[in-house]
N, CA, C and O atoms as a GROMACS GRO file, in nm:
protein
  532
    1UNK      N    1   0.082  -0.119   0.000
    1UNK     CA    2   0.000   0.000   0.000
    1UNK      C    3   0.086   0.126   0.000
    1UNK      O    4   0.060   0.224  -0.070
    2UNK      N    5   0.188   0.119   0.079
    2UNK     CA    6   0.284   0.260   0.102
    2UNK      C    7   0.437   0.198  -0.012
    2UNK      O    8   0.551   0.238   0.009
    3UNK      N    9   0.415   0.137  -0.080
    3UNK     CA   10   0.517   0.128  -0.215
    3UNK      C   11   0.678   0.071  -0.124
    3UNK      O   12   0.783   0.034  -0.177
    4UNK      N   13   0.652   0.079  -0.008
    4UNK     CA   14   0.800   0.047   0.042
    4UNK      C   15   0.878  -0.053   0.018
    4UNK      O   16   0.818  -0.160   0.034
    5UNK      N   17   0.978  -0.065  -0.012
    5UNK     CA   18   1.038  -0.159  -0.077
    5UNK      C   19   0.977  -0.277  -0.171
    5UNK      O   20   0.990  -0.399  -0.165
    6UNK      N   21   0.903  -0.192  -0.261
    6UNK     CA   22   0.846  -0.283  -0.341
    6UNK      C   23   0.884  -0.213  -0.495
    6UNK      O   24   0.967  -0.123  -0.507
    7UNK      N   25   0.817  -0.265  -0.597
    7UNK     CA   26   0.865  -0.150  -0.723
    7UNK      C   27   0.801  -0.090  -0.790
    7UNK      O   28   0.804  -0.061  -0.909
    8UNK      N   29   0.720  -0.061  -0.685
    8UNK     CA   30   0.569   0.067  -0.726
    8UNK      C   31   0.585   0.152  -0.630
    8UNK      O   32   0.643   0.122  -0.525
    9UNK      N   33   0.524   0.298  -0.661
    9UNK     CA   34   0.484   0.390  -0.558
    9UNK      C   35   0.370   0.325  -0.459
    9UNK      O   36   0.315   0.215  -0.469
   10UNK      N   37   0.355   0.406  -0.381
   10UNK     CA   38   0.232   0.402  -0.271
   10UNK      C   39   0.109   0.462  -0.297
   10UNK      O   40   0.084   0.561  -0.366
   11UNK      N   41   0.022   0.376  -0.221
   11UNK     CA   42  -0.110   0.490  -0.279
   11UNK      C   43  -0.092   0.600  -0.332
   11UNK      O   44  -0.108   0.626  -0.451
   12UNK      N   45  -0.039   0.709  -0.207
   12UNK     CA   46  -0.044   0.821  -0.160
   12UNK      C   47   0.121   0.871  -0.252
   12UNK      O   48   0.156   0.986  -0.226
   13UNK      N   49   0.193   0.808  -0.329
   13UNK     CA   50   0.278   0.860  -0.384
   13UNK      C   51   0.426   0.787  -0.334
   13UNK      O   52   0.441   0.696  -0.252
   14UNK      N   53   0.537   0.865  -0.420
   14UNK     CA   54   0.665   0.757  -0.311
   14UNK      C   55   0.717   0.816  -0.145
   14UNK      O   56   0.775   0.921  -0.117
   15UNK      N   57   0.685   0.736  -0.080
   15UNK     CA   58   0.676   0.701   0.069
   15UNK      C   59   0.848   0.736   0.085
   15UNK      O   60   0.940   0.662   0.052
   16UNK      N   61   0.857   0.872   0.145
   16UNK     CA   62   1.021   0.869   0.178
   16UNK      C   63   1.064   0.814   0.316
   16UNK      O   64   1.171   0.771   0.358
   17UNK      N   65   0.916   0.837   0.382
   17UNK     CA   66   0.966   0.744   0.536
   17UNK      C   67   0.818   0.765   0.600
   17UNK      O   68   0.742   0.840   0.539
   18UNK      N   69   0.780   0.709   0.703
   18UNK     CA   70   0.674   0.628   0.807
   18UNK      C   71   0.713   0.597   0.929
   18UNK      O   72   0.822   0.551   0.962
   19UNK      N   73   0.605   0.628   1.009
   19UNK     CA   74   0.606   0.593   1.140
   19UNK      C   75   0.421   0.552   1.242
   19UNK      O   76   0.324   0.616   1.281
   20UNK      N   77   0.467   0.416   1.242
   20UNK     CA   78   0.295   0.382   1.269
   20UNK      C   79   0.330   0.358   1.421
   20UNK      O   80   0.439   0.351   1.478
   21UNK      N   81   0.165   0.344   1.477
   21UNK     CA   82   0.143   0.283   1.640
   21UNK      C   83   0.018   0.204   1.600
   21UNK      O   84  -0.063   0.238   1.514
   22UNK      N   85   0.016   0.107   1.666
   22UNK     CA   86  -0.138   0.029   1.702
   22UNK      C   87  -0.186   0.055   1.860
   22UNK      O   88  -0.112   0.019   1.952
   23UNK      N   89  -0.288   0.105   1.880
   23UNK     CA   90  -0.344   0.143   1.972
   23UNK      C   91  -0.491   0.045   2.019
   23UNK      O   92  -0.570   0.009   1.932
   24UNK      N   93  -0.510   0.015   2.143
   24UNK     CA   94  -0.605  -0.087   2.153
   24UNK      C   95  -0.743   0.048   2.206
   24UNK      O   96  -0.720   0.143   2.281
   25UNK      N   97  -0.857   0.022   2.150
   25UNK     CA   98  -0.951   0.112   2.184
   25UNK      C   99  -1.016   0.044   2.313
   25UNK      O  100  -0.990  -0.076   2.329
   26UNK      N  101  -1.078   0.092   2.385
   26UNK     CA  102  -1.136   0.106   2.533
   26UNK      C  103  -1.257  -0.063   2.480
   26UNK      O  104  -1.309  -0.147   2.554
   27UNK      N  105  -1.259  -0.050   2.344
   27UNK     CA  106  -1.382  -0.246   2.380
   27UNK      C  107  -1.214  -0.323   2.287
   27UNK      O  108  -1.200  -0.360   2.170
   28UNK      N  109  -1.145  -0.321   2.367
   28UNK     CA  110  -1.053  -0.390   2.290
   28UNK      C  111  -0.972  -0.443   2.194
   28UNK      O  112  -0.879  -0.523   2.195
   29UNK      N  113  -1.054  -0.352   2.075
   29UNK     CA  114  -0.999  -0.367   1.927
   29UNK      C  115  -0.879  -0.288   1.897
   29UNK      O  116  -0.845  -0.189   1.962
   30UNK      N  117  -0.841  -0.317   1.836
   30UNK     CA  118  -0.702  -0.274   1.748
   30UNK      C  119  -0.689  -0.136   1.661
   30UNK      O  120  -0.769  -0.171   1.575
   31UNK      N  121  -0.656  -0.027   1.624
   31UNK     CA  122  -0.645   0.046   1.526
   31UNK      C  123  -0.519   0.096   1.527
   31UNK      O  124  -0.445   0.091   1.625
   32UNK      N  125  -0.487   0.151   1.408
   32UNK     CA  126  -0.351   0.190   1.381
   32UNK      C  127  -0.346   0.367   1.333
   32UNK      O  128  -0.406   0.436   1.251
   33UNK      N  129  -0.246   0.388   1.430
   33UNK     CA  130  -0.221   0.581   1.389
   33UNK      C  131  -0.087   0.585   1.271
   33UNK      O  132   0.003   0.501   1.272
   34UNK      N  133  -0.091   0.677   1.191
   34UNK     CA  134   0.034   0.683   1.092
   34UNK      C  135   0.083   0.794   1.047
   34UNK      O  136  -0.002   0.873   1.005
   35UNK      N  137   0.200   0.830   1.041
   35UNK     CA  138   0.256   0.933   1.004
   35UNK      C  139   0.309   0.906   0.841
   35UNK      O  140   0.363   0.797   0.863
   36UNK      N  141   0.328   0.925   0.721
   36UNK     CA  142   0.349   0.918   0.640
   36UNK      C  143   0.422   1.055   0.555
   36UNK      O  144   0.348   1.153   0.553
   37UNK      N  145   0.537   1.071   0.495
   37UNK     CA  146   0.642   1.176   0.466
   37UNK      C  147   0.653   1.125   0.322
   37UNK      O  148   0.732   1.036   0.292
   38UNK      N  149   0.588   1.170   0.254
   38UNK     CA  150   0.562   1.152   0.093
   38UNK      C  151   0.689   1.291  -0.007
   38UNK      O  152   0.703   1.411   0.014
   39UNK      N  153   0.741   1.221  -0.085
   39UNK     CA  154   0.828   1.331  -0.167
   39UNK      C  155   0.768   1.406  -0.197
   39UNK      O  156   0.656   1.407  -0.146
   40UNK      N  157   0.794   1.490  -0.274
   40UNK     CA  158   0.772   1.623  -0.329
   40UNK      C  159   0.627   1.703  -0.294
   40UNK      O  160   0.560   1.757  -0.382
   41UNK      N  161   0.588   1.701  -0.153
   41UNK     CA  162   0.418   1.656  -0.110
   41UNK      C  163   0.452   1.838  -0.066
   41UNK      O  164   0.571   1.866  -0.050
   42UNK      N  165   0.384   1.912  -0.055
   42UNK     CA  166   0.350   2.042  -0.015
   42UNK      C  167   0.430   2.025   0.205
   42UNK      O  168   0.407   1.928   0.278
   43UNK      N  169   0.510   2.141   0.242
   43UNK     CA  170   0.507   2.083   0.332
   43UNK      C  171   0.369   2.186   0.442
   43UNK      O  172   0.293   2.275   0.404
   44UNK      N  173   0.386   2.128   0.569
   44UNK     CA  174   0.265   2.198   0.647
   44UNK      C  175   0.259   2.372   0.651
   44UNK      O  176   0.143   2.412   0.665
   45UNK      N  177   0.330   2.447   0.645
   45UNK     CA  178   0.355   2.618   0.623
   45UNK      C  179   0.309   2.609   0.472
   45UNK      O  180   0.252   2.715   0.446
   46UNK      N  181   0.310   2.537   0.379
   46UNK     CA  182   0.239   2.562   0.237
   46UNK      C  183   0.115   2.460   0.244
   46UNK      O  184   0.032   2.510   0.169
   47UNK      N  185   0.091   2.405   0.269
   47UNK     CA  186  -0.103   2.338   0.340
   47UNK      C  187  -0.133   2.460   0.411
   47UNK      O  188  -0.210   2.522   0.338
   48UNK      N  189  -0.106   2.541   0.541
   48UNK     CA  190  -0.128   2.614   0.586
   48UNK      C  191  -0.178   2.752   0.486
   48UNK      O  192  -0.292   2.797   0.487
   49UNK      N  193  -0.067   2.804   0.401
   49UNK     CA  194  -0.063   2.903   0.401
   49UNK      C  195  -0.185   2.908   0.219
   49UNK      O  196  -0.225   3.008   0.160
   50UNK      N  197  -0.205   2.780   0.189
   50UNK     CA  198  -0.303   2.749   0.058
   50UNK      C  199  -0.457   2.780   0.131
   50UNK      O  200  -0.534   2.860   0.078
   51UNK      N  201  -0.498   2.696   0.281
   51UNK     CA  202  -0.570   2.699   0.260
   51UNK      C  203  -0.618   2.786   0.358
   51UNK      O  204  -0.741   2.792   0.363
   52UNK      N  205  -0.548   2.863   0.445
   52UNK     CA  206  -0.622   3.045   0.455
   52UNK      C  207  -0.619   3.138   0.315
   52UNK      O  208  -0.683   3.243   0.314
   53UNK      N  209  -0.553   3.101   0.214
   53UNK     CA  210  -0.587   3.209   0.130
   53UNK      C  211  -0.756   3.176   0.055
   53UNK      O  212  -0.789   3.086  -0.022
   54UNK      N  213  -0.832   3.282   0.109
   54UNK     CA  214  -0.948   3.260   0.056
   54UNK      C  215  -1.006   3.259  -0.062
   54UNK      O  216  -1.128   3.253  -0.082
   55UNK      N  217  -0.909   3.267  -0.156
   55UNK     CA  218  -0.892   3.284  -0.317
   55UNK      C  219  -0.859   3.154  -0.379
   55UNK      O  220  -0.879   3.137  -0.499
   56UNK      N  221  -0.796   3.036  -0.283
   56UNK     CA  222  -0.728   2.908  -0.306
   56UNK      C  223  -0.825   2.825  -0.391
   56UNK      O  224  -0.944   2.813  -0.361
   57UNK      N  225  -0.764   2.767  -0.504
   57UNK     CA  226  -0.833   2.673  -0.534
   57UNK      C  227  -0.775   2.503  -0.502
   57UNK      O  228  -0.784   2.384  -0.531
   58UNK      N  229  -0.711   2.605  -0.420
   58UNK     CA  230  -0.667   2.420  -0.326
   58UNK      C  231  -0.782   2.451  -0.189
   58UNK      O  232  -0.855   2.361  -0.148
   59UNK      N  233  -0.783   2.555  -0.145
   59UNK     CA  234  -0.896   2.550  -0.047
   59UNK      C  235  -1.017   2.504  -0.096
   59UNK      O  236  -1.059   2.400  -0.044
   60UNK      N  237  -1.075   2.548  -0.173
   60UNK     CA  238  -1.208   2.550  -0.267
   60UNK      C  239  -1.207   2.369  -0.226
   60UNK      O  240  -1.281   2.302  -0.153
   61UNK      N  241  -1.090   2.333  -0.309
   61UNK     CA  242  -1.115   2.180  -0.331
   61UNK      C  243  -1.115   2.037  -0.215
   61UNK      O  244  -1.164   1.924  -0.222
   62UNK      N  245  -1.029   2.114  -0.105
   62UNK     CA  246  -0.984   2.055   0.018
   62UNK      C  247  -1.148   2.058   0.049
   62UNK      O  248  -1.202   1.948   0.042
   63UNK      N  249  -1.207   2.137   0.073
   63UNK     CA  250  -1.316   2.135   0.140
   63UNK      C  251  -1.449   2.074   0.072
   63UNK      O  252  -1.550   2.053   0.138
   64UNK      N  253  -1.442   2.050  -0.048
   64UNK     CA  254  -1.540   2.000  -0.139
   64UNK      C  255  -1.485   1.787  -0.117
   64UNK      O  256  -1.552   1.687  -0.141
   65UNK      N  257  -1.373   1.798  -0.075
   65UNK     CA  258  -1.278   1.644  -0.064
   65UNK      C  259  -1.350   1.627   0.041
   65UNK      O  260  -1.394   1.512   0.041
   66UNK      N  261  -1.396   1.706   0.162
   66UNK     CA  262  -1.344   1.672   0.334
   66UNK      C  263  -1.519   1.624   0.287
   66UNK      O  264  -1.540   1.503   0.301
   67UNK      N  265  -1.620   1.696   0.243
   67UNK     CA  266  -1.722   1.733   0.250
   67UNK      C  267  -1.779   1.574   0.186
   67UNK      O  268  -1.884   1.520   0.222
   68UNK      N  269  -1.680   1.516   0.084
   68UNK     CA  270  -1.717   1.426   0.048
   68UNK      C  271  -1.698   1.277   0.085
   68UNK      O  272  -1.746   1.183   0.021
   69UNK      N  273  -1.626   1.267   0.192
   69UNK     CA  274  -1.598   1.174   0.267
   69UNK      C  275  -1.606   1.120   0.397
   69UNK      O  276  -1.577   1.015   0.454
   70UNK      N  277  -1.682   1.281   0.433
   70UNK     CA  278  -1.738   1.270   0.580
   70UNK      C  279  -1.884   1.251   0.560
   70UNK      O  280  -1.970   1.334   0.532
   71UNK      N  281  -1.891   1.153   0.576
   71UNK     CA  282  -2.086   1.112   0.578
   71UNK      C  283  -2.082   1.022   0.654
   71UNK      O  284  -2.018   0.917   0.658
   72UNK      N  285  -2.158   1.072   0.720
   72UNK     CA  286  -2.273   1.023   0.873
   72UNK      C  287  -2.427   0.908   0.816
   72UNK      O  288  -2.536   0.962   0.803
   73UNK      N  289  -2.413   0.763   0.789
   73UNK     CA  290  -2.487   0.698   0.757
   73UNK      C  291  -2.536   0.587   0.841
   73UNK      O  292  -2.460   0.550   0.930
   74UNK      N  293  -2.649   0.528   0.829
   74UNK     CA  294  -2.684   0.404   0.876
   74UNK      C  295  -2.721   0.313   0.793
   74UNK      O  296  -2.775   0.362   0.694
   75UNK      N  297  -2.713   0.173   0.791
   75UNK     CA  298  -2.731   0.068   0.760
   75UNK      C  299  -2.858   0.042   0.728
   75UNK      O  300  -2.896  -0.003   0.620
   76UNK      N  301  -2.950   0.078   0.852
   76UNK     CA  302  -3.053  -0.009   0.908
   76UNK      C  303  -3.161   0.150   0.893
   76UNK      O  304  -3.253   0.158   0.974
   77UNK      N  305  -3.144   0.256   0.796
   77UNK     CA  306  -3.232   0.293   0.804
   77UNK      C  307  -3.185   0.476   0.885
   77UNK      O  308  -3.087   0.495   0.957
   78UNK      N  309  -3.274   0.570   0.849
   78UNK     CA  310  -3.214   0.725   0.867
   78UNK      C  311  -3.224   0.723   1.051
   78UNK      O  312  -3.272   0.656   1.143
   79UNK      N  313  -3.157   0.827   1.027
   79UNK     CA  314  -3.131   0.908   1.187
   79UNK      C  315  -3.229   0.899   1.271
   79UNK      O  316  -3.209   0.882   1.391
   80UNK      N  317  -3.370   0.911   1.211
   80UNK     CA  318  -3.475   0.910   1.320
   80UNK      C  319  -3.495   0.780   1.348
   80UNK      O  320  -3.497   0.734   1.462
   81UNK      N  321  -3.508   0.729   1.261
   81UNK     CA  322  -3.584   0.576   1.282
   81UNK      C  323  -3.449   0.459   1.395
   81UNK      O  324  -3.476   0.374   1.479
   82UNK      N  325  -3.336   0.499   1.354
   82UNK     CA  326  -3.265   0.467   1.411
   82UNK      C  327  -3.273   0.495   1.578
   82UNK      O  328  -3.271   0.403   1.660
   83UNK      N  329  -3.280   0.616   1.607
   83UNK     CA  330  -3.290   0.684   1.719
   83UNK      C  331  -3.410   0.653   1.810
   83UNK      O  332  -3.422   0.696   1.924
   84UNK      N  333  -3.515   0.560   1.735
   84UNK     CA  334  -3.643   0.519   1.777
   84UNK      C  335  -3.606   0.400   1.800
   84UNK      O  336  -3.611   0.362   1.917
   85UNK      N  337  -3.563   0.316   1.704
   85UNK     CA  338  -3.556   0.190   1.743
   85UNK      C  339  -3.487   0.149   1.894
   85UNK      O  340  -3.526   0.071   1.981
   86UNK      N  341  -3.329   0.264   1.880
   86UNK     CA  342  -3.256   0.240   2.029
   86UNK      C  343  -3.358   0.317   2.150
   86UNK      O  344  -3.332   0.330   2.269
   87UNK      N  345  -3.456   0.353   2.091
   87UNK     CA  346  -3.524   0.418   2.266
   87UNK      C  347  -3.606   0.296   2.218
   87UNK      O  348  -3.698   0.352   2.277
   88UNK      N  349  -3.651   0.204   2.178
   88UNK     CA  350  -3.736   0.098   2.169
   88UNK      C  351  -3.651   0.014   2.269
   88UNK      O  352  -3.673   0.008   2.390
   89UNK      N  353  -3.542  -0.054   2.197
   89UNK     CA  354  -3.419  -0.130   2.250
   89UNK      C  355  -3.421  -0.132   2.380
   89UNK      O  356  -3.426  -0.239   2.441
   90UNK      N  357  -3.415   0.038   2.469
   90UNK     CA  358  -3.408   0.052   2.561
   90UNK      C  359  -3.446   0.022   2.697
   90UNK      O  360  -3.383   0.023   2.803
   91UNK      N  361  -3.597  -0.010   2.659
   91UNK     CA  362  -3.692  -0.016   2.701
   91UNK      C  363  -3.703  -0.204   2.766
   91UNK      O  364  -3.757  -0.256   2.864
   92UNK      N  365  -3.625  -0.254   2.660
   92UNK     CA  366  -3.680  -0.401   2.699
   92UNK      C  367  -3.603  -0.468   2.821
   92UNK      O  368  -3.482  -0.453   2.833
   93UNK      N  369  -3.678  -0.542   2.912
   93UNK     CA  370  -3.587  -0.603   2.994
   93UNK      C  371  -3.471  -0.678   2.966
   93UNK      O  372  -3.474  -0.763   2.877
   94UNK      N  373  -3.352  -0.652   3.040
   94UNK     CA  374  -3.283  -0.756   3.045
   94UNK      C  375  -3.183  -0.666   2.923
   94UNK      O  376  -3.089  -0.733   2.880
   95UNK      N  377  -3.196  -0.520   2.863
   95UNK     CA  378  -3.127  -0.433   2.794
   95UNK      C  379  -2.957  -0.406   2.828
   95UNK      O  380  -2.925  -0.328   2.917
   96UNK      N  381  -2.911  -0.439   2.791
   96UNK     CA  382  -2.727  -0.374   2.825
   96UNK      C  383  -2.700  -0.263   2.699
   96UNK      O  384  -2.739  -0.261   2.582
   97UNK      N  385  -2.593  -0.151   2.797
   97UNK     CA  386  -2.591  -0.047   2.708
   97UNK      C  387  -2.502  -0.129   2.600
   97UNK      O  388  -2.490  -0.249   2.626
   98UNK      N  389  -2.454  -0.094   2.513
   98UNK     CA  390  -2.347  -0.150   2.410
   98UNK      C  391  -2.213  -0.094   2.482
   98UNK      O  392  -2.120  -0.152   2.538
   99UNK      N  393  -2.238   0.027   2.463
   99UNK     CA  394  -2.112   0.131   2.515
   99UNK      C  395  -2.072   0.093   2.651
   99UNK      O  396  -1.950   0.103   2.664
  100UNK      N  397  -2.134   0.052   2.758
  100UNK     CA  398  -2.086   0.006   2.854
  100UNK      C  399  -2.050  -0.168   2.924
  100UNK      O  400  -2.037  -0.199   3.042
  101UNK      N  401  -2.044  -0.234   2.830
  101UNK     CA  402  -2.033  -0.348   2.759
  101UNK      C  403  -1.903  -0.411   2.747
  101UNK      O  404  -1.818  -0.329   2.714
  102UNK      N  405  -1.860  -0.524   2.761
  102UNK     CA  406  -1.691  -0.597   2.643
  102UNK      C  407  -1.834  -0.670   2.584
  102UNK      O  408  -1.950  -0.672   2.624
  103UNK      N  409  -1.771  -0.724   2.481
  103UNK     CA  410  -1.789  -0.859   2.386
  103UNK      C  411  -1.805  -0.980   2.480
  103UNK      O  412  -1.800  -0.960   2.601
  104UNK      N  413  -1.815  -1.041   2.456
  104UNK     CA  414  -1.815  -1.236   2.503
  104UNK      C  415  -1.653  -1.274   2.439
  104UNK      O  416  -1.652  -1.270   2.316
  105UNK      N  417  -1.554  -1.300   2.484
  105UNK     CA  418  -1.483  -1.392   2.422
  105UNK      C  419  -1.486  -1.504   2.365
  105UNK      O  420  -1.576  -1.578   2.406
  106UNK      N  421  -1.419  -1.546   2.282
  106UNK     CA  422  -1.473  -1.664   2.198
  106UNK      C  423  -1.412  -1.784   2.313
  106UNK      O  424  -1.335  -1.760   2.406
  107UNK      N  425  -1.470  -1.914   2.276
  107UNK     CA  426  -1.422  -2.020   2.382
  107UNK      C  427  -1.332  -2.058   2.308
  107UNK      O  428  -1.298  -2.018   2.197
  108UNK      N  429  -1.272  -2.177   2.402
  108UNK     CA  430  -1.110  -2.207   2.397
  108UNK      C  431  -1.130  -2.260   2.272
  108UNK      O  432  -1.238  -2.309   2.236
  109UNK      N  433  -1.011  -2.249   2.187
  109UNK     CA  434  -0.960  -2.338   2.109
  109UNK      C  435  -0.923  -2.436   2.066
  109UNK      O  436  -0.802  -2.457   2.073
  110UNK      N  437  -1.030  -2.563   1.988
  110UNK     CA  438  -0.987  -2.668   1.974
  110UNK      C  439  -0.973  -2.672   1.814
  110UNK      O  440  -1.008  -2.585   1.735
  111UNK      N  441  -0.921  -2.780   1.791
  111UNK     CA  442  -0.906  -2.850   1.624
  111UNK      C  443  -1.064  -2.963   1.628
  111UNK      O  444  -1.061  -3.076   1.579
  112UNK      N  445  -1.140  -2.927   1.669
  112UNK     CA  446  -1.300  -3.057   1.667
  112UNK      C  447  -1.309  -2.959   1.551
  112UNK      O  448  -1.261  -2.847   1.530
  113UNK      N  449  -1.386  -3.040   1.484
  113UNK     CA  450  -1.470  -2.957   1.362
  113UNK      C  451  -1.594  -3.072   1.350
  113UNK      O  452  -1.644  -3.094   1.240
  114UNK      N  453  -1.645  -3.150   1.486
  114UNK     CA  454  -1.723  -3.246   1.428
  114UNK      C  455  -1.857  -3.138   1.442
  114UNK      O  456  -1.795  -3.090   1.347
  115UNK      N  457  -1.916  -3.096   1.453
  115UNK     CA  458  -2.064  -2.994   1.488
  115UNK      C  459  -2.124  -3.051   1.595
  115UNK      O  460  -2.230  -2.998   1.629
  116UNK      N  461  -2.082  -3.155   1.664
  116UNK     CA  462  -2.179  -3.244   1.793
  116UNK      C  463  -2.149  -3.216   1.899
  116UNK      O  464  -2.242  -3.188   1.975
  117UNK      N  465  -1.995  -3.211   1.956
  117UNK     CA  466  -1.995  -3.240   2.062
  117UNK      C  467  -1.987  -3.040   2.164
  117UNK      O  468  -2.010  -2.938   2.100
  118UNK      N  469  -1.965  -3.039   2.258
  118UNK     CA  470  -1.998  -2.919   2.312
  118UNK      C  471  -1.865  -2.854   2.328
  118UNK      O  472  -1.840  -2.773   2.418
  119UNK      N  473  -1.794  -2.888   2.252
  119UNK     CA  474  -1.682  -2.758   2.251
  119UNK      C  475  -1.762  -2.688   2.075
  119UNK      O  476  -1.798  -2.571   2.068
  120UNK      N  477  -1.770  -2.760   1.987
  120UNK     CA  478  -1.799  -2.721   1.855
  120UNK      C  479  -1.944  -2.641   1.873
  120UNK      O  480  -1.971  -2.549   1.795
  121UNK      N  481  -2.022  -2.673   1.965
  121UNK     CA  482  -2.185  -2.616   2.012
  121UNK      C  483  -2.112  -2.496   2.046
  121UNK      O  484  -2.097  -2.399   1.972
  122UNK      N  485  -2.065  -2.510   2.173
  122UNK     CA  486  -2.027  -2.331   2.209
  122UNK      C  487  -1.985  -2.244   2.086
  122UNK      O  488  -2.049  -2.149   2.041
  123UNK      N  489  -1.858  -2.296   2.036
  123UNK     CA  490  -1.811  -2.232   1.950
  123UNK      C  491  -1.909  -2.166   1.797
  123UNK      O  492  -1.887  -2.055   1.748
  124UNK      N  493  -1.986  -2.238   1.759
  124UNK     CA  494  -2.160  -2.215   1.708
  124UNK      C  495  -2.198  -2.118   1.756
  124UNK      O  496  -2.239  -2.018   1.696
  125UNK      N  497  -2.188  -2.138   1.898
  125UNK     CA  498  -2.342  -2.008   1.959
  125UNK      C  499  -2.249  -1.878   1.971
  125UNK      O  500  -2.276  -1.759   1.953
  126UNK      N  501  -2.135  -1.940   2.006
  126UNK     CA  502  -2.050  -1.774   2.030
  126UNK      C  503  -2.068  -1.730   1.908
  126UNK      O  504  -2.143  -1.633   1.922
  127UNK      N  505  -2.039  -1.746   1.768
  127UNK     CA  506  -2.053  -1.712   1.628
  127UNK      C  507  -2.139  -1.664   1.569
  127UNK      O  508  -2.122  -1.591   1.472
  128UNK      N  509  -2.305  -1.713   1.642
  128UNK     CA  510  -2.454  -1.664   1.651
  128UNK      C  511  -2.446  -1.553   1.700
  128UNK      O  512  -2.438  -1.448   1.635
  129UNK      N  513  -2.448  -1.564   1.851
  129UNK     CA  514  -2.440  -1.446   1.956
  129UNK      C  515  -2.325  -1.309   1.924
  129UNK      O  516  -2.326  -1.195   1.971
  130UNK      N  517  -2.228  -1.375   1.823
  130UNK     CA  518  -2.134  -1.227   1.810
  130UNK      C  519  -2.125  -1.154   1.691
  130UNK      O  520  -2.031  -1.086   1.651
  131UNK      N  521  -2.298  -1.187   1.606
  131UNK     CA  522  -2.256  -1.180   1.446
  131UNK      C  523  -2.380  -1.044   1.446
  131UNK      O  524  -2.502  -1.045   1.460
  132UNK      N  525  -2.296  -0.954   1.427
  132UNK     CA  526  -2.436  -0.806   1.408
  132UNK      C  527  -2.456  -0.812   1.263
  132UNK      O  528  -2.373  -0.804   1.173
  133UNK      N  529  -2.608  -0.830   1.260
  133UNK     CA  530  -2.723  -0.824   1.177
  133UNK      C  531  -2.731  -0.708   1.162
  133UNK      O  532  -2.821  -0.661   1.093
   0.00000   0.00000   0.00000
């Protein structure tokens, strides 16, 4: 993806150097932060100084980019209906917030693959129970 030692550029152009972290988020998942130093790339005092000029047609365009990639969507249907369903949700006994929540861990690890016996059952229901619809 970042062209590094390979014999293509990178997405983002040729990659003169990088510096990543993986960070674990508060329900335990994984994400990664990145610094990326691309050649001949504008440096931050010329990003800066493009897009206060209010004449920029790098501003113009930065903001027509940001505008087009930031969207706020649902799956399951718009903002309201969504917002109804979780005060529905809310309501029912036996409700847990999500947000205040872990996951279920998956059970131990075996090599069974027969579907009968009750290590392969758990491992089933955990797969049921952890699959959002």
């Amino acid at each position: 993806m970042l062209g590094v030692g390979q014999d293509h550029v990178g997405l983002y152009g040729k990659t003169s150097a990088y510096y990543a972290t993986v960070e674990q988020q508060g329900r335990l998942t994984l994400h990664l932060h990145m610094l990326l130093w691309i050649m001949n790339s504008l440096s931050p005092q010329e990003i800066r100084d493009k897009i206060m000029d209010p004449n920029s047609e790098f501003q113009k365009e930065m903001v027509e980019y940001l505008e087009s990639v930031h969207v706020g969507e649902f799956m399951t249907g718009t903002v309201d209906e969504v917002k109804d369903q979780v005060h529905e949700n809310m309501k029912a006994e036996g409700y847990n917030d999500p947000t205040q929540t872990l996951p279920d861990p998956p059970p131990e690890h075996t090599d069974c693959d027969c579907n009968k016996c009750e290590s392969c059952e758990d491992t089933a229901n955990w797969w049921k129970n952890s699959t959002i619809l």
